[in-house]
N, C-alpha and C positions, 0 to 999 in steps of 0.2 A: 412289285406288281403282282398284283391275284393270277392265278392260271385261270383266266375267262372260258377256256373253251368247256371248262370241267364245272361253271360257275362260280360266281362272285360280283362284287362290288366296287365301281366305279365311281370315287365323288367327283363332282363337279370342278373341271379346271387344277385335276390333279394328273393329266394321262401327256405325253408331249405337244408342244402347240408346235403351228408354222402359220406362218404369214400365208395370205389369198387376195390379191390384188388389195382393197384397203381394209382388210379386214383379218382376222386371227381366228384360225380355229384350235380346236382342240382334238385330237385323233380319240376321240373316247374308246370308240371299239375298231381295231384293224381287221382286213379280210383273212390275216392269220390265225386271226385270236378266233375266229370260228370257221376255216378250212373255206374260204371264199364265199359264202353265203351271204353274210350283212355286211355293213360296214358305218357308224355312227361318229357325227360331228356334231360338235359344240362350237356355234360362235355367237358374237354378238353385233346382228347387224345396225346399219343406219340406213336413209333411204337413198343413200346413194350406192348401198351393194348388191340393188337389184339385176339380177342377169337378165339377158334379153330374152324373149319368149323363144321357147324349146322344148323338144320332145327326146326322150331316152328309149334307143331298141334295144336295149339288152335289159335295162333294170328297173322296176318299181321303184320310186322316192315316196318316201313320209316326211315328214316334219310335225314335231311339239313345239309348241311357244310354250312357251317357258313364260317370259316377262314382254310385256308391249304389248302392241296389236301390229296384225301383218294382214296386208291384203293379197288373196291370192286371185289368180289367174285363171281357167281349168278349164280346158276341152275345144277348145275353137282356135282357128289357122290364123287369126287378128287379136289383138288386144278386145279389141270394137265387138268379136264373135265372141268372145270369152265368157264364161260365167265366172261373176265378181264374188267374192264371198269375203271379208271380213275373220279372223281369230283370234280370239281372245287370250288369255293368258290359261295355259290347261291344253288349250282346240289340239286337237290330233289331225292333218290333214293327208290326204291320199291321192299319191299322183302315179297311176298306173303305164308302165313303159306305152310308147309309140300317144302317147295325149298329150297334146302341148301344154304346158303350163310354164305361168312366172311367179314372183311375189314380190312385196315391195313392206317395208317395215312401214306405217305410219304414226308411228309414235318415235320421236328424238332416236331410241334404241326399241332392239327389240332381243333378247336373248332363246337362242333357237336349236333344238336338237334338228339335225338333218341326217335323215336312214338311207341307204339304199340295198335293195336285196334283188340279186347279188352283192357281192362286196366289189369288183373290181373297179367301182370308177374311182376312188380315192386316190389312185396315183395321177391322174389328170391334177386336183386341186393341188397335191403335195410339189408337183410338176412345174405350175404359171409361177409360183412365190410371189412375196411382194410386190406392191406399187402403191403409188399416190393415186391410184384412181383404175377404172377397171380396164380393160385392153382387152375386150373380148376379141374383137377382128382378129388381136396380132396372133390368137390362139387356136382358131377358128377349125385346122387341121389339125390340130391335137386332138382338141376334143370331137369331133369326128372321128378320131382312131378310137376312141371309144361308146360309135353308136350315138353321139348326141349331133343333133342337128341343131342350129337357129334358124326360126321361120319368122320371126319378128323382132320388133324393137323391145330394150328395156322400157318402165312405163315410167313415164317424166315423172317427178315427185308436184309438179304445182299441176298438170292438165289430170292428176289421177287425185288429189285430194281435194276433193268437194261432197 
């Protein structure tokens, strides 16, 4: 493994994975590997790995697409208040702490870099592991212990794709 903190290269789906409710990520970059500042995943969603709407006080998220389209979510306390926005495969999108946001794949997959700066939320995902399907409720105090609230519902895949 490269010493990241000093610079280097990370390929794709070369760095440890673990399991995240129905889905796998990849730890590309840990809040080690740059002294708690970022922290970078690799997964590949479907549209049923959408998290419910929610806002982060401690940390900015990004997200790259990579491959698919993903619709996201961004700045309102409702799905319904939200600004909808569409990305493409490339899109860079920015979700600044304490603004709600969700997203949802709407293509079969979608392959997705996810940032956060700071690094510390990454022990919450390494945290839930596995399942057949997603269990936010049963999580709901965890991830609180790390500044993230839900203020809404994930978005249905058939009422969100038209």
């Amino acid at each position: 493994m490269t010493a990241i903190g000093r610079g280097g290269v990370r390929n794709p789906w070369t760095q440890p994975t673990y399991g995240y409710y129905n889905t796998r990520f990849e730890q590309s970059l840990t809040e080690q590997d740059t002294a708690g500042q970022l922290t970078m995943m690799r997964t590949t969603l479907n549209p049923e790995s959408a998290p419910p709407l929610h806002f982060h006080t401690r940390e900015d998220e990004f997200w790259t697409v990579v491959s698919g389209r993903v619709r996201f979510w961004l700045g309102g306390p409702t799905l319904e208040s939200c600004a909808v926005q569409e990305a493409d495969p490339g899109a860079f999108v920015f979700g600044p702490r304490n603004v709600p946001h969700t997203f949802q794949t709407i293509t079969e997959t979608a392959e997705v870099l996810i940032g956060n700066t700071p690094g510390a939320l990454e022990g919450y995902f390494t945290g839930v592991g596995p399942a057949d399907a997603r269990h936010d409720d049963a999580n709901t105090s965890v991830l609180e212990d790390y500044g993230v609230f839900f203020i809404g519902p994930a978005p249905v895949w058939n009422e969100w794709n038209r």
